[in-house]
C-alpha positions as CSV (number, residue, x, y, z in Angstrom):
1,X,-9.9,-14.9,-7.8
2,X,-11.7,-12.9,-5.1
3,X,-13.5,-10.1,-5.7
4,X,-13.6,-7.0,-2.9
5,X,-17.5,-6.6,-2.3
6,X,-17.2,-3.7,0.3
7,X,-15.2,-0.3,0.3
8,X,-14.6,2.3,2.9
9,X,-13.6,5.7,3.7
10,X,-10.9,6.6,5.8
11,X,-9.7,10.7,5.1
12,X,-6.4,10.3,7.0
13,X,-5.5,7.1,5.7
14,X,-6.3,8.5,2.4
15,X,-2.7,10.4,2.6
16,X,-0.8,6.7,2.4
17,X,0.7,6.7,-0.6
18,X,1.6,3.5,-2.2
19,X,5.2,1.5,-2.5
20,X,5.7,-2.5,-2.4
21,X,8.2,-1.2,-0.1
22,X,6.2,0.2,2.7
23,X,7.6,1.4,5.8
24,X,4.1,1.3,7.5
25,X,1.8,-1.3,7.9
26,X,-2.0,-1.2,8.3
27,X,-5.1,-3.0,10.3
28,X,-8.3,-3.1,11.3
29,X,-9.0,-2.8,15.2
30,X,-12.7,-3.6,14.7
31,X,-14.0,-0.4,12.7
32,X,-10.8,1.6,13.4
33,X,-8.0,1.4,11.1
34,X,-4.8,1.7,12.9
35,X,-1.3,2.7,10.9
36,X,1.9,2.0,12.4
37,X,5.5,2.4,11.6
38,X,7.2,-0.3,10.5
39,X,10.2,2.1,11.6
40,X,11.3,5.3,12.9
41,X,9.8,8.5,10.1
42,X,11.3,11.4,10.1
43,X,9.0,14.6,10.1
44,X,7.8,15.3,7.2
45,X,8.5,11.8,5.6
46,X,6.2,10.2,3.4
47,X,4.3,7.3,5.1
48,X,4.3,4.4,2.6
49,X,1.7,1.8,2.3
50,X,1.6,-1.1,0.2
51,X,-2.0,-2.0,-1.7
52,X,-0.9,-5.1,-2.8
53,X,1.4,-7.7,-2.4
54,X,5.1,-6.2,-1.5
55,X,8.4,-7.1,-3.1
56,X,9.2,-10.8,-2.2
57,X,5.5,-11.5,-2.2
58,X,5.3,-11.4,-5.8
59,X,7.8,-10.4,-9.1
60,X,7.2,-6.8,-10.6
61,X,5.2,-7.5,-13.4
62,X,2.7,-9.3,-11.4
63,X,2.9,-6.7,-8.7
64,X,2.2,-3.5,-11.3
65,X,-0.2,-5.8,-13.6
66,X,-2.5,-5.8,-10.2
67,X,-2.0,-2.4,-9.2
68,X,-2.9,-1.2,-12.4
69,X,-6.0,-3.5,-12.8
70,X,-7.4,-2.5,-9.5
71,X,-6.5,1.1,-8.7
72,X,-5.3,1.8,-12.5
73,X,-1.9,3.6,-12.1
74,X,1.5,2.0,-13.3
75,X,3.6,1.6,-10.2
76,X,6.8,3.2,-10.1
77,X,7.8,2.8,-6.6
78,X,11.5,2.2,-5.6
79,X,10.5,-1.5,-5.3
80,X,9.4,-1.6,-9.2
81,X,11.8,0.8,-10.4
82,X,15.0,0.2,-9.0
């Protein structure tokens, strides 16, 4: 498979947490990374990003077997969980 050669930090998109069912979806405007809604948030609700592939994009085991490989936590989103 590929392997990511290059990393980067960005502080405020550091506060995503993850879900394979986001409700915000991110990408690259040249250097800038942009976020956006997928829907309306309500203050104070947590903006969800997926770091992988999302539910219908592949079955949970795969989905958590990757997570846990690349960023090594067992995903327990609503998407794996429920």
């Amino acid at each position: 498979g590929a392997r990511r050669l290059a990393v980067a930090i960005y502080p405020r998109a550091s506060m995503l947490n993850h879900s394979c069912v986001p409700n915000v979806a991110a990408s690259f405007r040249g250097r800038h990374l942009c976020v956006r809604a997928a829907a309306a948030l309500r203050a104070g609700a947590e903006a969800l990003h997926c770091y992988g592939p999302q539910r219908g994009e592949a079955c949970t085991s795969a989905r958590r077997r990757g997570l846990l490989q690349q960023y090594h936590f067992r995903c327990e989103c609503a998407g794996c969980a429920g």
